[in-house]
Biopython code that builds the backbone (N, CA, C, O; Angstrom):
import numpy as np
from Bio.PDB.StructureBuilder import StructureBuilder

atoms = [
    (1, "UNK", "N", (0.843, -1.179, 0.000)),
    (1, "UNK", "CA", (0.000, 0.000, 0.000)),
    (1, "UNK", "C", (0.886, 1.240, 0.000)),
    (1, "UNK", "O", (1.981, 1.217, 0.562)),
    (2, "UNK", "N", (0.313, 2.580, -0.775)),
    (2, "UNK", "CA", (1.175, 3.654, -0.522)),
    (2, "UNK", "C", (1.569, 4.216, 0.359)),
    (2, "UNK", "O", (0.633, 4.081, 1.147)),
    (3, "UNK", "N", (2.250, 4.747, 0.823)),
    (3, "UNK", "CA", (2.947, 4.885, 2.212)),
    (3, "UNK", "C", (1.525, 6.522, 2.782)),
    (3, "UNK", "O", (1.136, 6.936, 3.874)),
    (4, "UNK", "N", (1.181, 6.986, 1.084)),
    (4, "UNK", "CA", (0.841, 7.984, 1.722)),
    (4, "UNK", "C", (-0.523, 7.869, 2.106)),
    (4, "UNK", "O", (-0.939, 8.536, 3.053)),
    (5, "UNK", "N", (-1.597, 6.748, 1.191)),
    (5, "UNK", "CA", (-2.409, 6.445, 1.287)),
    (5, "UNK", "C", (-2.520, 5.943, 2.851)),
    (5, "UNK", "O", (-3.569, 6.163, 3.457)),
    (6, "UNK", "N", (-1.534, 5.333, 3.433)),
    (6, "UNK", "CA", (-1.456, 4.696, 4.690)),
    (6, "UNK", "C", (-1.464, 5.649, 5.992)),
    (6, "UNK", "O", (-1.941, 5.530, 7.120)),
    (7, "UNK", "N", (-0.794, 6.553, 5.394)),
    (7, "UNK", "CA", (-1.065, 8.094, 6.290)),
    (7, "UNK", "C", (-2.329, 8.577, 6.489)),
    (7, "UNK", "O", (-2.796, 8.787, 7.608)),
    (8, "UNK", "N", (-3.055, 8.812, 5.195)),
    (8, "UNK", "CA", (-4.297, 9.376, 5.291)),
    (8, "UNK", "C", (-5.468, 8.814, 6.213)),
    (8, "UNK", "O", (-6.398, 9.385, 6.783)),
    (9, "UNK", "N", (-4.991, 7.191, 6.131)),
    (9, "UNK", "CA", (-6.119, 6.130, 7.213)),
    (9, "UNK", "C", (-5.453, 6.408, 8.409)),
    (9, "UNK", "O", (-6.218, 6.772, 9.302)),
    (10, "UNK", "N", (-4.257, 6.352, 8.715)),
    (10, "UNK", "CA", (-4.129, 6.698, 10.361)),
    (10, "UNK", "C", (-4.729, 8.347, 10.972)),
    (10, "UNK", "O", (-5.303, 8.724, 11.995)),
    (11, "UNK", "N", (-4.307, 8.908, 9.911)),
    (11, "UNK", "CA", (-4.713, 10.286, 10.065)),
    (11, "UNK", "C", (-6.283, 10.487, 10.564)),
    (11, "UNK", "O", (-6.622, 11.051, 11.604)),
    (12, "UNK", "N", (-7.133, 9.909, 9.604)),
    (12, "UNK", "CA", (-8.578, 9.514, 9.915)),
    (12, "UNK", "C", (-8.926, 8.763, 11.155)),
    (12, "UNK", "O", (-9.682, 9.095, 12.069)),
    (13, "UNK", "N", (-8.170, 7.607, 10.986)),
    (13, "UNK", "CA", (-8.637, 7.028, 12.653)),
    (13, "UNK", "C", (-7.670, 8.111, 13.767)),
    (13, "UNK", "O", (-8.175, 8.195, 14.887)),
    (14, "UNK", "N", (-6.767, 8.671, 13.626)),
    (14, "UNK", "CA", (-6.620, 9.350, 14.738)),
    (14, "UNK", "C", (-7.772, 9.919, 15.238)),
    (14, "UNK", "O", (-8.340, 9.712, 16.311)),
    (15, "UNK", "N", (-8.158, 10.955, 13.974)),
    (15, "UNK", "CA", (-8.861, 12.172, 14.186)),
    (15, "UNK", "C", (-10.867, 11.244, 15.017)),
    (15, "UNK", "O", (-11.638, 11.692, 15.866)),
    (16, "UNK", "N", (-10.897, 10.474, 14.531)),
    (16, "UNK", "CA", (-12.107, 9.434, 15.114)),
    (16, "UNK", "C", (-11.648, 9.224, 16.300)),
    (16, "UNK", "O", (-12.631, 9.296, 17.038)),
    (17, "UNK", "N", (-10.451, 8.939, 17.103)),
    (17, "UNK", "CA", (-10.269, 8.471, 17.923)),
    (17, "UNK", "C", (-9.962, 9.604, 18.965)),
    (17, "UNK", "O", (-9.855, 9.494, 20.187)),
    (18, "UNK", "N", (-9.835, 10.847, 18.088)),
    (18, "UNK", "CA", (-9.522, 11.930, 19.036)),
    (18, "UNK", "C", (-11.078, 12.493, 19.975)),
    (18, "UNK", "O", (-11.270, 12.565, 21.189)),
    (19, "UNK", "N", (-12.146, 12.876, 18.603)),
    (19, "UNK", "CA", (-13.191, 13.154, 18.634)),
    (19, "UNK", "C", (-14.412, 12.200, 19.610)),
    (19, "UNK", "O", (-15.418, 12.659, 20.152)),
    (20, "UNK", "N", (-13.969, 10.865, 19.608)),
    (20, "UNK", "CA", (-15.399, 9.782, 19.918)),
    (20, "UNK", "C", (-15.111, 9.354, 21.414)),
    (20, "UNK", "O", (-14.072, 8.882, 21.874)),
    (21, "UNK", "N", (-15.772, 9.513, 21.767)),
    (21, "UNK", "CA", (-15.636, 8.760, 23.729)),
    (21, "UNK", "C", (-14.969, 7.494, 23.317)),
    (21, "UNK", "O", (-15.169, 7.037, 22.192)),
    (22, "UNK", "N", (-14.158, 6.887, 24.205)),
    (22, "UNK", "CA", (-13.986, 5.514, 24.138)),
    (22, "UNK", "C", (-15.070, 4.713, 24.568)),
    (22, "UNK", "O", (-16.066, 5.402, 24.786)),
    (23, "UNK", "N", (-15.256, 3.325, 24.798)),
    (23, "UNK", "CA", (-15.965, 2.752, 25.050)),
    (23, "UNK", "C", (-15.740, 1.844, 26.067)),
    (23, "UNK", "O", (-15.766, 0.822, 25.382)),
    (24, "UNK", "N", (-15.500, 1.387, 27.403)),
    (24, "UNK", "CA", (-15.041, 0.007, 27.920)),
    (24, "UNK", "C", (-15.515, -1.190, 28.096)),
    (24, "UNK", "O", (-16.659, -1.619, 28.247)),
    (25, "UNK", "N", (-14.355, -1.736, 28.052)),
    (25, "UNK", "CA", (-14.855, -3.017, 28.361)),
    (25, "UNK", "C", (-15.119, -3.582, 29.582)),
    (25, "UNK", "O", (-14.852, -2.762, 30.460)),
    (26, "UNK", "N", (-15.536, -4.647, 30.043)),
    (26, "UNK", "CA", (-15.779, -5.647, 31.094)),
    (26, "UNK", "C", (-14.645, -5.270, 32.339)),
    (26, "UNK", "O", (-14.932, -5.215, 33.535)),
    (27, "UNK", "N", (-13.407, -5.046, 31.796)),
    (27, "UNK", "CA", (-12.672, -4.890, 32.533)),
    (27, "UNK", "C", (-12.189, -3.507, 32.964)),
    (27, "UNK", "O", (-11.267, -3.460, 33.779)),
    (28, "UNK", "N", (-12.709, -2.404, 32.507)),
    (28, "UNK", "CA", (-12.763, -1.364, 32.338)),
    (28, "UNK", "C", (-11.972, -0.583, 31.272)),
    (28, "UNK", "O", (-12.148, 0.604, 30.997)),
    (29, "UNK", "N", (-11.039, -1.450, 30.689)),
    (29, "UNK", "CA", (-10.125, -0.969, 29.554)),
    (29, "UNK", "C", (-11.070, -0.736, 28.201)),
    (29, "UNK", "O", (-12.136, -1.196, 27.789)),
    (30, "UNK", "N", (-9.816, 0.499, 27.612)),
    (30, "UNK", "CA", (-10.696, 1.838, 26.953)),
    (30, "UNK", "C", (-10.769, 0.750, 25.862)),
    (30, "UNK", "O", (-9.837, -0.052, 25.804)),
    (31, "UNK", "N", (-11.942, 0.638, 24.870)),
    (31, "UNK", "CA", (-11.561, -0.304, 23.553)),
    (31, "UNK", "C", (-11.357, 1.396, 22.686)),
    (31, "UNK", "O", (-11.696, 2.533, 23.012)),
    (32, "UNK", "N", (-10.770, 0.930, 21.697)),
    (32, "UNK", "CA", (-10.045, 1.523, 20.793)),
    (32, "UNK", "C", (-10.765, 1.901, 19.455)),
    (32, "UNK", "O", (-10.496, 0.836, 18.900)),
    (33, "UNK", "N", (-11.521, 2.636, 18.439)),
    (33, "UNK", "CA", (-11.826, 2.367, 17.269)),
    (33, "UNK", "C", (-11.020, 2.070, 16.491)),
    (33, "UNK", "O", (-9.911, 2.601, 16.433)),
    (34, "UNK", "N", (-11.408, 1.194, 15.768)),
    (34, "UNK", "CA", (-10.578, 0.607, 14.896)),
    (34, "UNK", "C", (-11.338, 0.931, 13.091)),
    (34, "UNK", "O", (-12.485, 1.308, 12.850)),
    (35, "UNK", "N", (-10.296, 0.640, 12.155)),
    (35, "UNK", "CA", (-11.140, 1.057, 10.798)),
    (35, "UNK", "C", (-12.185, 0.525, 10.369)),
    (35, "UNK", "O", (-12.738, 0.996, 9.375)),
    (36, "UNK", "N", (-12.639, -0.473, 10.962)),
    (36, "UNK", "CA", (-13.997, -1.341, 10.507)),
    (36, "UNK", "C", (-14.568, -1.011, 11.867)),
    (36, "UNK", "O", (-15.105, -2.065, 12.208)),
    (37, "UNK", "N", (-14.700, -0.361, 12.574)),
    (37, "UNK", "CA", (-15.260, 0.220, 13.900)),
    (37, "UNK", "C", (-16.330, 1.125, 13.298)),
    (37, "UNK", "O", (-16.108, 2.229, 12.801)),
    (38, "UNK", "N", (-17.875, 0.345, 13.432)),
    (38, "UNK", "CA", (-19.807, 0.839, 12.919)),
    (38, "UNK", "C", (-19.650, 2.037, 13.535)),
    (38, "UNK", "O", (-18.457, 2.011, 13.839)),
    (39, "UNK", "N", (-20.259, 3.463, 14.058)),
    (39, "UNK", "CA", (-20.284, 3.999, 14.428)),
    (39, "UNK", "C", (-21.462, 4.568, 14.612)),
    (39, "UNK", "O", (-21.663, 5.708, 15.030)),
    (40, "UNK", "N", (-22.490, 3.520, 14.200)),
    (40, "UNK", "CA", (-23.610, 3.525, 15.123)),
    (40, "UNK", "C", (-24.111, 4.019, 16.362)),
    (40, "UNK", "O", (-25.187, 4.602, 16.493)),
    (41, "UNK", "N", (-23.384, 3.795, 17.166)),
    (41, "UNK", "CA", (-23.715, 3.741, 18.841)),
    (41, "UNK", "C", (-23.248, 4.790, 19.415)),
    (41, "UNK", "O", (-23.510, 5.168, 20.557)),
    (42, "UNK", "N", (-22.186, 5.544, 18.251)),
    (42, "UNK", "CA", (-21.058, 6.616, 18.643)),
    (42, "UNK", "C", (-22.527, 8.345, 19.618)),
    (42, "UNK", "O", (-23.546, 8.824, 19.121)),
    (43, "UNK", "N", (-21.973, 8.611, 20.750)),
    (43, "UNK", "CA", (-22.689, 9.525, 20.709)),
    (43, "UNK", "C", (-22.628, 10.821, 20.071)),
    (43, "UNK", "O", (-21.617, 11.411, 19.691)),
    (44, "UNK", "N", (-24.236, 11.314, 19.977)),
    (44, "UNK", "CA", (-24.600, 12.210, 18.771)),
    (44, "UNK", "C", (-23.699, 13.435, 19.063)),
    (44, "UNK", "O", (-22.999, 13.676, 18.080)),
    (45, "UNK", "N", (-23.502, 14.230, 20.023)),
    (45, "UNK", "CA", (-22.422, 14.896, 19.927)),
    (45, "UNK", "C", (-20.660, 14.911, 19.351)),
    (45, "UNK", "O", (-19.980, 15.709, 18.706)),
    (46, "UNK", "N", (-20.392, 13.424, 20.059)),
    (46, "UNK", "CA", (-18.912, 13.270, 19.416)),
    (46, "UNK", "C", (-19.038, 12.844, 18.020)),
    (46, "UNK", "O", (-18.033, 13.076, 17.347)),
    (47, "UNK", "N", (-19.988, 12.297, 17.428)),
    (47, "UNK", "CA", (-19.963, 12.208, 15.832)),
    (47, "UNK", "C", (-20.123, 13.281, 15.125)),
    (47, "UNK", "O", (-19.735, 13.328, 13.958)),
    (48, "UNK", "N", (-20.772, 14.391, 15.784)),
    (48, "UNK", "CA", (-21.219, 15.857, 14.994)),
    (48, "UNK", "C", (-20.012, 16.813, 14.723)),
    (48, "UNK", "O", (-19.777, 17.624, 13.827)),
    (49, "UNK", "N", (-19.359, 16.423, 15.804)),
    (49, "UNK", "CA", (-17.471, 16.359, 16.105)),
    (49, "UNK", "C", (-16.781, 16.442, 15.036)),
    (49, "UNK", "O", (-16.366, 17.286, 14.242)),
    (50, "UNK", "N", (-16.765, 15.110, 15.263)),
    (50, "UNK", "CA", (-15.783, 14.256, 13.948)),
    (50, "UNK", "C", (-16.059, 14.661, 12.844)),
    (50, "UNK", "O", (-15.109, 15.056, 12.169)),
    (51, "UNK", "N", (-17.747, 14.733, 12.107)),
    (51, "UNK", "CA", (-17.645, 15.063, 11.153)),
    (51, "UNK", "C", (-17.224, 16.353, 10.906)),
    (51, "UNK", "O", (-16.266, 16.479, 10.143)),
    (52, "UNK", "N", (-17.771, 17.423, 11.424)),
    (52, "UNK", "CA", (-17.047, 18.480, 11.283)),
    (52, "UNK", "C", (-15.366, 19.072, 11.050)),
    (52, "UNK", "O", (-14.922, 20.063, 10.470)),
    (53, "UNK", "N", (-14.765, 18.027, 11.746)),
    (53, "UNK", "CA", (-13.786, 18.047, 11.649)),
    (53, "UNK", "C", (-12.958, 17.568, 10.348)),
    (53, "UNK", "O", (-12.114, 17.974, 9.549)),
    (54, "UNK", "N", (-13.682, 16.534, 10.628)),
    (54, "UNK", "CA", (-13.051, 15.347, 8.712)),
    (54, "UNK", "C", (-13.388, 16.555, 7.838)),
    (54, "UNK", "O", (-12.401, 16.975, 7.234)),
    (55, "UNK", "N", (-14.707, 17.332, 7.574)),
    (55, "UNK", "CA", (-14.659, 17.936, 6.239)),
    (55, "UNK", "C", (-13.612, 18.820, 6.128)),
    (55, "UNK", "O", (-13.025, 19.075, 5.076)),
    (56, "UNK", "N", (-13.287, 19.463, 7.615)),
    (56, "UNK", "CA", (-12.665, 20.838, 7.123)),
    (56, "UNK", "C", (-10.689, 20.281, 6.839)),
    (56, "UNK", "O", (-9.905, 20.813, 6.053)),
    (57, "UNK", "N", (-10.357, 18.906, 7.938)),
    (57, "UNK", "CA", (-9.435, 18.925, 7.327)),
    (57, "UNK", "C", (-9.177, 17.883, 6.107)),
    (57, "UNK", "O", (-7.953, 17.805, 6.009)),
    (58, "UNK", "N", (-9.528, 17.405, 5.549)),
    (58, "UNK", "CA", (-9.814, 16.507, 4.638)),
    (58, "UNK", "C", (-10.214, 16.684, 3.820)),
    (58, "UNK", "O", (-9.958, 15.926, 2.884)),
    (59, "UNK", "N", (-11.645, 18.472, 3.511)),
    (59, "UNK", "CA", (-11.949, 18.685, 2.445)),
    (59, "UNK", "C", (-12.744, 17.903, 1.694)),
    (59, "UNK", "O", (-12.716, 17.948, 0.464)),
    (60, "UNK", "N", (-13.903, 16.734, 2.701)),
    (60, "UNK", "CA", (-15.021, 15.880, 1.594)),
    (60, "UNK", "C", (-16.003, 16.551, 2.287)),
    (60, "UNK", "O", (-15.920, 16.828, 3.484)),
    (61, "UNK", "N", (-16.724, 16.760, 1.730)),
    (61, "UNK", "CA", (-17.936, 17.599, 1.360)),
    (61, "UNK", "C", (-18.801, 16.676, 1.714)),
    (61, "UNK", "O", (-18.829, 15.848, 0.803)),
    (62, "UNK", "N", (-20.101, 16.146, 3.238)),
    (62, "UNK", "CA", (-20.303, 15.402, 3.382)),
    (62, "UNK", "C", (-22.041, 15.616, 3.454)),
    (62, "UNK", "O", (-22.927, 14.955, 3.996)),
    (63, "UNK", "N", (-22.047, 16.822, 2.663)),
    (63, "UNK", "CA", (-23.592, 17.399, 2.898)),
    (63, "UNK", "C", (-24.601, 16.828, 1.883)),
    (63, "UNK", "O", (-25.625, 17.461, 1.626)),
    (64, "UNK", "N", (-24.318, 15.580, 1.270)),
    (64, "UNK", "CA", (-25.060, 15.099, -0.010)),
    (64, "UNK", "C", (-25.264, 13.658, 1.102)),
    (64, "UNK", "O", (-26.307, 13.043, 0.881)),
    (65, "UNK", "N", (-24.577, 13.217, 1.988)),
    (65, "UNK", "CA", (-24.668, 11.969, 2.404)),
    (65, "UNK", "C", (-26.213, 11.290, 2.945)),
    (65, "UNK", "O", (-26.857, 11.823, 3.848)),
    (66, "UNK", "N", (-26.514, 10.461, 2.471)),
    (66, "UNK", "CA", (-28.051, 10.041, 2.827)),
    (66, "UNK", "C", (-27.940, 9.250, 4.001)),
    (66, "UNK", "O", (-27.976, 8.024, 4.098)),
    (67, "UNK", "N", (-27.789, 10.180, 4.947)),
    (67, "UNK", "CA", (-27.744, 9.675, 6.836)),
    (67, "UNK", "C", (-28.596, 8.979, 6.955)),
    (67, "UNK", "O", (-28.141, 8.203, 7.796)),
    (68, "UNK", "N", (-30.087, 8.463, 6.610)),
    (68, "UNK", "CA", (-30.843, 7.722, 6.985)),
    (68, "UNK", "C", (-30.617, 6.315, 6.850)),
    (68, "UNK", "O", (-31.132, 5.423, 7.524)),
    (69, "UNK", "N", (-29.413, 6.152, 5.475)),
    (69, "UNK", "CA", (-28.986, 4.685, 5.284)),
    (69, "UNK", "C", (-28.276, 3.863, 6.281)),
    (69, "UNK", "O", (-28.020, 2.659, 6.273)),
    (70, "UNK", "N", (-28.035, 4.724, 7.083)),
    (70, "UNK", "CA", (-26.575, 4.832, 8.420)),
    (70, "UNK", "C", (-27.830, 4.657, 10.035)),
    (70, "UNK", "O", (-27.900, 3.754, 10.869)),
    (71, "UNK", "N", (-28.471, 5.694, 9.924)),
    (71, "UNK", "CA", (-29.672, 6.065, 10.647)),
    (71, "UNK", "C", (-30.694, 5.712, 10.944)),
    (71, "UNK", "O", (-31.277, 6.405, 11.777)),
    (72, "UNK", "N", (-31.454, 4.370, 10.363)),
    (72, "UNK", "CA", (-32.813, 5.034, 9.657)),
    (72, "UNK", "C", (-33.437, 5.066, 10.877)),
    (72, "UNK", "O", (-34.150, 6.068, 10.809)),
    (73, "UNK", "N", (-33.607, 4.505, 12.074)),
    (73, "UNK", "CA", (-34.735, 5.114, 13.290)),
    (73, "UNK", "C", (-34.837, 6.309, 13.810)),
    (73, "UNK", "O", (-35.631, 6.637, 14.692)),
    (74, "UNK", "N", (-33.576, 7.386, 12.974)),
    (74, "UNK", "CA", (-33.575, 8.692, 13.161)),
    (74, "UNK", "C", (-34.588, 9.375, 12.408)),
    (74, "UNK", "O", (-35.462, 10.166, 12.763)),
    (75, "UNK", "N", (-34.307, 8.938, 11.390)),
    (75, "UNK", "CA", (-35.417, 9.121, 10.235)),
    (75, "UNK", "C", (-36.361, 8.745, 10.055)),
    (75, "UNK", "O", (-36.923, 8.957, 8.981)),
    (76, "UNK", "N", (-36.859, 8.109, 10.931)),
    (76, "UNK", "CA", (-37.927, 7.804, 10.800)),
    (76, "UNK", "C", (-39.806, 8.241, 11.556)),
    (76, "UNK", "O", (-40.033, 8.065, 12.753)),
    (77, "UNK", "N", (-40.820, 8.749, 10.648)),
    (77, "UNK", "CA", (-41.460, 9.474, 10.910)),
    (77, "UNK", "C", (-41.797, 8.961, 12.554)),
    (77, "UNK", "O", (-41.775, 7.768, 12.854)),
    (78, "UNK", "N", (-42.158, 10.226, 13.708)),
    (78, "UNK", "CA", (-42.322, 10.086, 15.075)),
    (78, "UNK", "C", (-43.837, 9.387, 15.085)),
    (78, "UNK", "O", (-44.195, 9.007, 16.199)),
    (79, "UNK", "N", (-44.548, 9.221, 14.249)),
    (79, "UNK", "CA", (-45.688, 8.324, 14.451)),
    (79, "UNK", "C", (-45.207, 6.612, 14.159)),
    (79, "UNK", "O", (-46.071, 5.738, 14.231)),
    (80, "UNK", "N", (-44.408, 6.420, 13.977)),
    (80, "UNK", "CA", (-43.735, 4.998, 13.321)),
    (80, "UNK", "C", (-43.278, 5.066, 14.923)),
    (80, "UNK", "O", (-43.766, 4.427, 15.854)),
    (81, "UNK", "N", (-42.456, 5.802, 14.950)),
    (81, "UNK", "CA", (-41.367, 5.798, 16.171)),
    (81, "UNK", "C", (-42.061, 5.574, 17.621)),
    (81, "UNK", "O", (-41.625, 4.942, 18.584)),
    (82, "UNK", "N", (-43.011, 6.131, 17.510)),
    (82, "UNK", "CA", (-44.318, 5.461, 18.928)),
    (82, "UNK", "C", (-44.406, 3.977, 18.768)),
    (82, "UNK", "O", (-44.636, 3.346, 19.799)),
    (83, "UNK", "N", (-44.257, 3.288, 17.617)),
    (83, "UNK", "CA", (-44.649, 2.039, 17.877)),
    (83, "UNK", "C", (-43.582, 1.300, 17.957)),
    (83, "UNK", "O", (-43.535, 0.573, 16.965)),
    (84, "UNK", "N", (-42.673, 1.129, 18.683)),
    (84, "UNK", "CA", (-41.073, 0.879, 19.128)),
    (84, "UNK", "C", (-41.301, -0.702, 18.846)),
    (84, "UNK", "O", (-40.224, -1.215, 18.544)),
    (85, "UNK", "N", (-42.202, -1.483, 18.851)),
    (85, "UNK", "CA", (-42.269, -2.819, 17.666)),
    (85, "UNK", "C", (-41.394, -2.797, 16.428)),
    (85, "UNK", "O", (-40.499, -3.591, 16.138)),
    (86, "UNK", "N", (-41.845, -1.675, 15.714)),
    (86, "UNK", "CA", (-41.502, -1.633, 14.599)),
    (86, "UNK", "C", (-39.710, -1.378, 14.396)),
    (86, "UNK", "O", (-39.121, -1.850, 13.424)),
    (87, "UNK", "N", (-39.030, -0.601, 15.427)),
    (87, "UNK", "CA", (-37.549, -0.178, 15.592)),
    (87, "UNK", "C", (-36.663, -1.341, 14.917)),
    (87, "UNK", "O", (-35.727, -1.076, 14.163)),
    (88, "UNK", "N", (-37.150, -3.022, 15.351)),
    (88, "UNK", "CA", (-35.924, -3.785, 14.450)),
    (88, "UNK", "C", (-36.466, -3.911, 13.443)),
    (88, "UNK", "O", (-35.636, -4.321, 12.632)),
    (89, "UNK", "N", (-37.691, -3.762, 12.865)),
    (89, "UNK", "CA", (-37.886, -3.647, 11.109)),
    (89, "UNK", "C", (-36.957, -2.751, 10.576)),
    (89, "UNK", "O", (-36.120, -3.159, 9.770)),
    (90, "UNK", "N", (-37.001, -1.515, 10.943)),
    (90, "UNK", "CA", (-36.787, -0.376, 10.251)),
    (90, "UNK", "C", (-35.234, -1.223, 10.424)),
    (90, "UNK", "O", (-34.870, -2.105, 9.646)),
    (91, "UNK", "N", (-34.386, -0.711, 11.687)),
    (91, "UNK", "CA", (-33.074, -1.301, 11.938)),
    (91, "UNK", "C", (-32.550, -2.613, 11.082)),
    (91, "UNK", "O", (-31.466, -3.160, 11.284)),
    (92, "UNK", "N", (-33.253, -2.907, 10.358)),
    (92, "UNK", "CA", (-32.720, -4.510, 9.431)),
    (92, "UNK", "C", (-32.276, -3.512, 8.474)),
    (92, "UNK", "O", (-31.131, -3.724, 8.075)),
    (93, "UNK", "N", (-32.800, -2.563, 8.025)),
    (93, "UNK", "CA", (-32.435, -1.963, 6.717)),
    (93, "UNK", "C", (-30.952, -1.097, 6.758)),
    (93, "UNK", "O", (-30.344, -0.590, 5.815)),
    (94, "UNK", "N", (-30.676, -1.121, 7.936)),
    (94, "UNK", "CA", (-29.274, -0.268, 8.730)),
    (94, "UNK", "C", (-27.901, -0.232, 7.965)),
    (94, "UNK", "O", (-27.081, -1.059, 8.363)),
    (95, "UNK", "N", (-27.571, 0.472, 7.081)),
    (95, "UNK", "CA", (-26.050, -0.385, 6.792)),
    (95, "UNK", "C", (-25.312, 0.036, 7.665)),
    (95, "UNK", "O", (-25.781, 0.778, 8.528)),
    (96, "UNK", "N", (-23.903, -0.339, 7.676)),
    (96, "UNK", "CA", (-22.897, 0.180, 8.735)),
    (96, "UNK", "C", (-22.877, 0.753, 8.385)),
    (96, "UNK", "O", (-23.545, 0.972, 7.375)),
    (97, "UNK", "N", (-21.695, 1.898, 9.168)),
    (97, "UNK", "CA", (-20.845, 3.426, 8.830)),
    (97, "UNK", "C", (-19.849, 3.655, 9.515)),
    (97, "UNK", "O", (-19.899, 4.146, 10.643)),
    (98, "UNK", "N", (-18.691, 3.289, 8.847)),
    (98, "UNK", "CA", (-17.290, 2.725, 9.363)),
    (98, "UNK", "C", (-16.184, 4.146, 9.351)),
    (98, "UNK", "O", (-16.111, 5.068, 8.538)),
    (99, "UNK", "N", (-15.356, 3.859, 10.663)),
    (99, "UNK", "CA", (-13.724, 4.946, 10.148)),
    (99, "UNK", "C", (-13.322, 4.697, 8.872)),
    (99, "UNK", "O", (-12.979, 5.651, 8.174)),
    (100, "UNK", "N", (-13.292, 3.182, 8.282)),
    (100, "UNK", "CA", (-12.851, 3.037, 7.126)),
    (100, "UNK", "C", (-13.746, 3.750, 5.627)),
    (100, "UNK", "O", (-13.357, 3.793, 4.460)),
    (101, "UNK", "N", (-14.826, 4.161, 6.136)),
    (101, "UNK", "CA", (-15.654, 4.469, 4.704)),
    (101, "UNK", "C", (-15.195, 5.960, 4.480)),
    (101, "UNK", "O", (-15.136, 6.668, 3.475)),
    (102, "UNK", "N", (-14.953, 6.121, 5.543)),
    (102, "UNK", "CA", (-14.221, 8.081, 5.900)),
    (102, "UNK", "C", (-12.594, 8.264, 5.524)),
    (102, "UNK", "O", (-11.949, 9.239, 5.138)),
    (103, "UNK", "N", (-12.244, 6.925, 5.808)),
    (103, "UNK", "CA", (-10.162, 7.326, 5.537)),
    (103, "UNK", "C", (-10.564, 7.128, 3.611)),
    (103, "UNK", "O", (-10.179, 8.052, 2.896)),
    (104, "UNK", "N", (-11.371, 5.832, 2.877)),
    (104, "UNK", "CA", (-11.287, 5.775, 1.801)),
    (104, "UNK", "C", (-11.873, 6.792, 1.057)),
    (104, "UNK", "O", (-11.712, 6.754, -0.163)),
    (105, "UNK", "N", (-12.505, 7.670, 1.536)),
    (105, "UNK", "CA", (-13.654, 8.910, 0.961)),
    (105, "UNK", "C", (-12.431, 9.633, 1.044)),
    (105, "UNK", "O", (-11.935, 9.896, -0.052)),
    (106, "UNK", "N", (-11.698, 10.094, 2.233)),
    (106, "UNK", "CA", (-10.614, 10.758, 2.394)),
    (106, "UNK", "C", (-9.229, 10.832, 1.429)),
    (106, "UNK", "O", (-8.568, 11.819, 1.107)),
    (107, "UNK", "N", (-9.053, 9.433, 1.100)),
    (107, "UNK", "CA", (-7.665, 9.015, -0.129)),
    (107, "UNK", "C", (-8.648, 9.612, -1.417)),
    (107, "UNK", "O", (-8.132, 10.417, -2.193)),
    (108, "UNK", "N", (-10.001, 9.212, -1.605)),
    (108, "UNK", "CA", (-10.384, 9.691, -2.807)),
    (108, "UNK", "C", (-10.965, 11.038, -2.982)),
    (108, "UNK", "O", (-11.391, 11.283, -4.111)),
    (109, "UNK", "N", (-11.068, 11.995, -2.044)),
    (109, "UNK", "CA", (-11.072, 13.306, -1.958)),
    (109, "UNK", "C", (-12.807, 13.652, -1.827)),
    (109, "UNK", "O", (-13.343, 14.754, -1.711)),
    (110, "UNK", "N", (-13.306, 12.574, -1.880)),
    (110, "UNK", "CA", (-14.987, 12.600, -1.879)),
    (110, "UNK", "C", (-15.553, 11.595, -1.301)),
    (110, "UNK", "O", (-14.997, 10.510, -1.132)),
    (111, "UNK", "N", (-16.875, 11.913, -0.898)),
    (111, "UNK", "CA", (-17.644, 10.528, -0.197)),
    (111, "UNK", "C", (-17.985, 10.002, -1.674)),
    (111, "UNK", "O", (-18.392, 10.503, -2.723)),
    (112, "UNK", "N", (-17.601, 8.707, -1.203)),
    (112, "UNK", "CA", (-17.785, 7.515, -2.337)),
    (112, "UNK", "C", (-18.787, 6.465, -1.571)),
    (112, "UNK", "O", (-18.557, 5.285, -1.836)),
    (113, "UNK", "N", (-19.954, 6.742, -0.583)),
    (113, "UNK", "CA", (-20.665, 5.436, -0.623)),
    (113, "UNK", "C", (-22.037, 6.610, -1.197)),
    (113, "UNK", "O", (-21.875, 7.753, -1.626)),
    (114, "UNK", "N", (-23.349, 5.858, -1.017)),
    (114, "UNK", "CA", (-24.649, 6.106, -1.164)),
    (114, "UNK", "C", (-25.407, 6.142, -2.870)),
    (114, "UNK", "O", (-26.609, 6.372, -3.006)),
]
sb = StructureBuilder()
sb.init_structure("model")
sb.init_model(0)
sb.init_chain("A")
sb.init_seg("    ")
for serial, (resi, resn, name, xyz) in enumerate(atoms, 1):
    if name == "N":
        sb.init_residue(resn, " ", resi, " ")
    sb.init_atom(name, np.array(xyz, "f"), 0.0, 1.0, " ", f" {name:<3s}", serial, name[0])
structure = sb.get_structure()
């Protein structure tokens, strides 16, 4: 791999790892994000973070991204959302949303999923 391309992914998971609470484990040790690390669960503040941060130093433009694919019980209308039955329907449709989809958007200068 290119040495510089290899930069740009540490660079990214730094900047994820700077921005996102850790998480612990069982034993109380911090777990770590890693590049295939969902970021699902991440809280809504430290992700609002990160992204902010990735665009300005990284320069991808992340305002076209269809968050609901990542999201969808966010998105989803508050009359649905009363019937909390329905939360793992909607949630099957969930894709991940990885450090890694952000370092490769990052090497290619644009978001490349959706």
């Amino acid at each position: 791999m290119d040495i510089f391309l290899m930069s740009i992914q540490e660079d990214v998971l730094r900047l994820f790892r700077d921005e996102i609470s850790r998480e612990l484990d069982s034993n109380g040790k911090e777990i770590l994000l890693e590049l295939d690390s969902d970021l699902y669960d991440t809280p809504g503040d430290d992700l609002h973070s990160a992204l902010d941060r990735f665009e300005k130093e990284f320069r991808v433009d992340l305002s076209d991204v269809d968050w609901s694919r990542y999201f969808p019980w966010e998105n989803t209308p508050l009359l649905t959302r009363w019937f909390k039955a329905k939360r793992d329907e909607v949630e099957q449709t969930r894709q991940a949303l990885t450090v890694r989809m952000f370092a490769e958007s990052a090497e290619a200068g644009k978001w490349l999923y959706d």
